[in-house]
C-alpha positions in Angstrom: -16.5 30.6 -20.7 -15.0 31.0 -24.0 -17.7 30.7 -27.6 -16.8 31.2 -31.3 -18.2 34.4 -32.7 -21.1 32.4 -34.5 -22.4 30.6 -31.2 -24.3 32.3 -28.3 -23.5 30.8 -25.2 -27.0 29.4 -24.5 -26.2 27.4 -28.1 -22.8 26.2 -26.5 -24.4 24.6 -23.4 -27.1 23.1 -25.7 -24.4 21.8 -27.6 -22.8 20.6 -24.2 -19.8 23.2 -25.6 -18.9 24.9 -22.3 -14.9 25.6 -22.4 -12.7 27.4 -20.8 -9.3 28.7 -21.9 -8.7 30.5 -25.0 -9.9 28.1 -27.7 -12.3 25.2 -27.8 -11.3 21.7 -27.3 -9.9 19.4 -29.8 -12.4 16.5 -30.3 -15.8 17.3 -30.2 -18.3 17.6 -26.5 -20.6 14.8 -27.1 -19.6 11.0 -28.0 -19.0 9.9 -30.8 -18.2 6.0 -31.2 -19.5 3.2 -29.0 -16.9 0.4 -27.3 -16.3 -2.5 -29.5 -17.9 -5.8 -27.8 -18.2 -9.3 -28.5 -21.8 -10.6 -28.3 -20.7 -12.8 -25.1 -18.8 -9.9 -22.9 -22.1 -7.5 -22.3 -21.5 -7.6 -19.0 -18.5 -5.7 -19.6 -19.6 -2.8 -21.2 -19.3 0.5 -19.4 -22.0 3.1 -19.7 -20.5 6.6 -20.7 -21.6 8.6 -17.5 -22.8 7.3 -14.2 -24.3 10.3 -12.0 -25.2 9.7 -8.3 -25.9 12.1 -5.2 -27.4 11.7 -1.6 -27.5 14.3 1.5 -27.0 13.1 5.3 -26.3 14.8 8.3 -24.4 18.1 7.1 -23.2 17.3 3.8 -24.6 16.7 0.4 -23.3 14.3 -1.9 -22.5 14.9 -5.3 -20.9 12.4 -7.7 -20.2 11.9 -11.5 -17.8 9.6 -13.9 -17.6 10.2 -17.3 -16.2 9.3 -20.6 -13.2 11.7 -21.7 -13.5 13.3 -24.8 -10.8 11.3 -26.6 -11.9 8.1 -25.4 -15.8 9.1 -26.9 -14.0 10.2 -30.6 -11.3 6.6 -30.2 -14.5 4.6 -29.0 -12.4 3.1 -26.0 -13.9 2.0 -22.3 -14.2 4.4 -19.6 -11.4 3.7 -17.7 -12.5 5.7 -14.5 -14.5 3.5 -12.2 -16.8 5.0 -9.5 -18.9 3.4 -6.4 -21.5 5.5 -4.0 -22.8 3.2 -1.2 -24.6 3.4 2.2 -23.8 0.7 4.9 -26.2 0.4 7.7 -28.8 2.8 8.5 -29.4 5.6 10.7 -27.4 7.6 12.4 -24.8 4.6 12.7 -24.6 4.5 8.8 -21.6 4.8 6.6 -21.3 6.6 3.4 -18.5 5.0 0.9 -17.6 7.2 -2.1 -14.4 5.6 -4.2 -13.1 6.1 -7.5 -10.6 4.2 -9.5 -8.6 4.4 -12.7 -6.9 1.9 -15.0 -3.5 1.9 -16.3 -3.5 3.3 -19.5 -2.6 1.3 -22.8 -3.1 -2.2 -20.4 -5.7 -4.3 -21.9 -8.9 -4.5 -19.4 -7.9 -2.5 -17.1 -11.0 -0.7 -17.2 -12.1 -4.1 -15.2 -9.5 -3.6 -13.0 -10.8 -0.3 -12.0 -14.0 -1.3 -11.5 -12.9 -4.8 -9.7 -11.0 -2.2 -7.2 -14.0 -0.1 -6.1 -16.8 -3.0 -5.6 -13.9 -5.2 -3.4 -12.9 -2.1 -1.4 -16.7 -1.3 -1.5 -17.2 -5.2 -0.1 -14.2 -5.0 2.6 -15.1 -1.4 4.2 -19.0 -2.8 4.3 -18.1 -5.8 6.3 -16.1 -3.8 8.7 -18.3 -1.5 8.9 -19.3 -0.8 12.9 -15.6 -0.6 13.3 -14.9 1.9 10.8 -17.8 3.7 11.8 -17.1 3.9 15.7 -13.6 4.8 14.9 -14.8 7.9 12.7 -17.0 8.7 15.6 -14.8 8.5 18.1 -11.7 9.6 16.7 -9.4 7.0 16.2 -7.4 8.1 13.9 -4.4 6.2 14.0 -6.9 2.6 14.2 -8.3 4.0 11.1 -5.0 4.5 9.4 -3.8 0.9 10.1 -6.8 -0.6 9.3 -7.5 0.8 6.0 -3.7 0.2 5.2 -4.6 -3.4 5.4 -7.4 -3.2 3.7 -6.1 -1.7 0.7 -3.5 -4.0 0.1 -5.2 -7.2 0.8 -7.8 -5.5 -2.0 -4.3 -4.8 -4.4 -4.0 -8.6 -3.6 -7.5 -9.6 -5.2 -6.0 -7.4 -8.6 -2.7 -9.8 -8.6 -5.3 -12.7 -8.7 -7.4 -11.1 -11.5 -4.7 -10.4 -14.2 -3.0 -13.9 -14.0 -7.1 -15.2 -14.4 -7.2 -12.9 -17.3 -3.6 -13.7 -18.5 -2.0 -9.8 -18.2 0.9 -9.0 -16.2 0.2 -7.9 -12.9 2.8 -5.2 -12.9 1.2 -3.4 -15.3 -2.8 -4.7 -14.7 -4.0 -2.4 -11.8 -5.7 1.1 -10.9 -5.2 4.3 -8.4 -7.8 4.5 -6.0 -9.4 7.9 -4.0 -11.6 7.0 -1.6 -13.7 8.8 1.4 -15.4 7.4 4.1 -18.1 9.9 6.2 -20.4 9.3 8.9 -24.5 9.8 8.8 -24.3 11.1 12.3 -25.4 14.8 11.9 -22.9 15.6 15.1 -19.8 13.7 13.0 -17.6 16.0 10.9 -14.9 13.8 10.5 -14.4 13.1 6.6 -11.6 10.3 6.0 -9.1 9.6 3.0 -7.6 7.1 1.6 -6.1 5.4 -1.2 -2.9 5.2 -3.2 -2.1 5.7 -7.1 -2.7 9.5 -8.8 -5.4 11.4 -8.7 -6.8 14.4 -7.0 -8.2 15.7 -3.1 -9.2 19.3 -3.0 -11.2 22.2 -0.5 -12.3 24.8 -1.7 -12.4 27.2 1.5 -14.0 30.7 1.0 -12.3 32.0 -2.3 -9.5 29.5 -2.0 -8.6 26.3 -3.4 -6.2 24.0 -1.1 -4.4 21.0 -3.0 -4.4 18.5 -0.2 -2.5 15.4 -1.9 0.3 14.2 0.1 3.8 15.5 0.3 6.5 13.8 0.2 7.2 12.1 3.3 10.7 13.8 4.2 8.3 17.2 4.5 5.7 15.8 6.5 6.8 12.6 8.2 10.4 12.1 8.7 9.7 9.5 10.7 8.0 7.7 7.9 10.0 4.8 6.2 11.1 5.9 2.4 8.5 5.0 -0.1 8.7 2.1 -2.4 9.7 3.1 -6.0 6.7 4.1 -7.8 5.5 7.3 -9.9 7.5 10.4 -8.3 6.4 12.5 -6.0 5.2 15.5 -6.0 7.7 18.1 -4.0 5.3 21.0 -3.5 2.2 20.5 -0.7 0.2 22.8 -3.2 0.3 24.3 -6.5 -1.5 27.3 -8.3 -5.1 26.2 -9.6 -5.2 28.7 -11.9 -7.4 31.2 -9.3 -6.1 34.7 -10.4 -4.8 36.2 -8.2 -3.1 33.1 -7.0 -5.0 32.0 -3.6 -3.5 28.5 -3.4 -2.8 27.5 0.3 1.1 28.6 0.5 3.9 25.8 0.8 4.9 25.0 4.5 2.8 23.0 6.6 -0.3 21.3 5.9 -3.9 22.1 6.6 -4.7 21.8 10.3 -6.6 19.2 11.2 -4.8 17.0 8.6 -2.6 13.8 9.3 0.5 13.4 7.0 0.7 9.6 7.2 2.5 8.3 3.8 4.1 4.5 4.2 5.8 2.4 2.7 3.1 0.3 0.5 2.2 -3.3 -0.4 4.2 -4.9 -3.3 1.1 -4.8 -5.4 -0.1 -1.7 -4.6 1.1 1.3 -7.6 1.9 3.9 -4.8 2.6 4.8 -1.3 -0.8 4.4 0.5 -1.9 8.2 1.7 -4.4 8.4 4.7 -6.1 12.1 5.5 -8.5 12.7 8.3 -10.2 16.6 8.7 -13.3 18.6 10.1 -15.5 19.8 7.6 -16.4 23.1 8.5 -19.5 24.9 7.1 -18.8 26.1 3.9 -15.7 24.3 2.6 -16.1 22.4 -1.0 -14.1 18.9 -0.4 -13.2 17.7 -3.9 -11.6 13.5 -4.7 -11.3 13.0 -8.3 -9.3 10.9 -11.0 -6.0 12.3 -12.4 -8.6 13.4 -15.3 -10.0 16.1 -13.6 -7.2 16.9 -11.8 -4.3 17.7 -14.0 -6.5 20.1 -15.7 -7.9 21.8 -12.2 -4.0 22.0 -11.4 -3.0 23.1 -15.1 -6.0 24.5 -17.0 -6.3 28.2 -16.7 -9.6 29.3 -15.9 -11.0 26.1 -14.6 -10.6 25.9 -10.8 -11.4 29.7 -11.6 -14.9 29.0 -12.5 -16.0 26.2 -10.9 -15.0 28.1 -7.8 -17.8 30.8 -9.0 -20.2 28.2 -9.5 -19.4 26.3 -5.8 -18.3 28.5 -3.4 -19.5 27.1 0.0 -22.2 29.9 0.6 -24.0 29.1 -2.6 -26.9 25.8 -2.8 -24.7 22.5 -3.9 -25.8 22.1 -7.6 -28.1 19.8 -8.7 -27.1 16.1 -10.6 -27.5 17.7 -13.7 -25.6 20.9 -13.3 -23.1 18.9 -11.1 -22.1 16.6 -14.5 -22.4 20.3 -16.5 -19.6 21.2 -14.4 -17.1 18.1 -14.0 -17.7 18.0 -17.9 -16.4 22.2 -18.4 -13.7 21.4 -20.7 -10.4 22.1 -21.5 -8.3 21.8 -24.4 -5.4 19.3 -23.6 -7.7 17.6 -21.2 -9.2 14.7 -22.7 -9.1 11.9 -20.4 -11.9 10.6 -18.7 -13.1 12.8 -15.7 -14.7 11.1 -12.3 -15.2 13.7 -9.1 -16.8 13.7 -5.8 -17.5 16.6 -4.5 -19.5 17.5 -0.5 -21.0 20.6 0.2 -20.7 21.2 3.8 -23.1 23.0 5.7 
């Protein structure tokens, strides 16, 4: 952590100052101006920072959205949208974590984002046994399918939603990260999904592993050629800013991982990305907005740090020192931040 010469470090985290890098950040750590809103649109503010966490079988659950620094100063709408939920009980119950972010400069797309989660929250609950035998047992490729329709029928809902709200469709919609894990104690399958930008990660040991995508004439030749959209990525990992550089190297992907990448729904803003792995004791497994990761793939001393303060053999923080950490800033890093992070054990 980096302090000014008149600030002790226990002043900076009162101050909610924590930084890395080799300067503070631009606007200041705590907000500054509230949205605008009209007296008959409460029901669309958006609180600052939501903050959630649960623990079943052998994971625990931690999960935070917050306000970016620029949007606090600007007094704009969180644009990141996030949704923890529990579908049935017991053993047979399924845990939904998803996290959404609007198109920036769009007007209410911080709706959109928020629209995305709870109808993707809505369509996963009602096929819920399905989902969660299919996890259970293995299914993979059902999954994949499955979800694939999912997601674009949800994109679908978003078409409907800007022409209600008179914005262009093109330009009114969100990316979406999304896991779905079992309760069952004797289920280590964790499943992702989604489409749009944003951020899956493991930390594994001392390692962090970037486990986005790759372009589908790496992974799946056999895949159809993406739509055109945002471009992809050519590299199946990047340095994190761990020194010395521990990244996973480029070549293959992690085993235990599916590279299914296809072409996507006409609404949706990117190829639709499905992941299936076993957690193993240990590993860190990291979704987040493009907000906190472009500046865990470009901030130096970040990934660093939080991997000191996560590493699998350490107690998964708190709620509060979970939100200390997603909010470590950065400077050029002022977007809103939303992450998910399990703890395996």
């Amino acid at each position: 952590m980096s302090v000014t010469d008149t600030l002790t470090d226990v002043e900076w985290a009162r101050r909610g100052g924590e930084f890395v890098g080799g300067g503070p950040p631009t606007y200041e750590a705590e907000p500054t101006a509230l949205p605008e809103v009209a007296p008959g649109a409460l029901a669309d503010l958006v609180p600052d920072t939501v903050l959630d966490g649960a623990r079943y079988g052998s994971f625990t659950l931690r999960a935070a959205s917050t306000r970016g620094d620029s949007p606090r100063y600007r007094g704009e709408q969180r644009r990141d949208a996030l949704l923890t939920a529990r579908f049935g009980g017991g053993e047979d119950a399924l845990v939904f974590v998803a996290v959404a972010t609007g198109a920036r400069g769009v007007p209410r797309t911080d709706r959109a984002a928020d629209s995305l989660v709870r109808w993707m929250g809505e369509a996963v609950g009602r096929s819920r046994a399905r989902l969660s035998e299919d996890i259970r047992t293995g299914r993979r490729a059902a999954l994949k399918g499955g979800l694939h329709r999912l997601t674009g029928r949800t994109y679908g809902l978003m078409r409907a939603q800007a022409e209600e709200f008179g914005v262009d469709p093109a330009g009114y919609t969100a990316g979406l990260r999304c896991l779905l894990l079992s309760a069952d104690p004797r289920c280590r399958t964790r499943v992702f999904f989604g489409t749009g930008t944003g951020g899956l990660f493991r930390l594994r040991g001392d390692e962090w592993q970037d486990l986005e995508p790759a372009p589908p004439e790496e992974e799946a030749p056999q895949a159809p050629p993406p739509a055109p959209g945002p471009p992809a990525d050519p590299r199946l990992t990047v340095d994190l800013g761990v020194q010395p550089q521990r990244s996973a190297p480029a070549g293959p992907p992690p085993p235990g991982f599916g590279a299914l990448v296809d072409t996507p729904d006409p609404g949706e803003p990117a190829p639709f990305a499905f992941r299936a792995s076993e957690g193993r004791p240990g590993d860190v497994l990291l979704l987040c907005s493009p907000g906190f990761a472009e500046p865990l793939r470009g901030a130096p001393g970040l990934a660093a740090e939080l991997g000191e303060r996560w590493r699998g053999e350490e107690a998964p923080p708190g709620l509060a020192a979970f939100l200390g950490d997603v909010q470590l800033r950065a400077k050029g890093f002022a977007d809103d931040r939303t992450a998910a992070a399990l703890w395996e054990s």
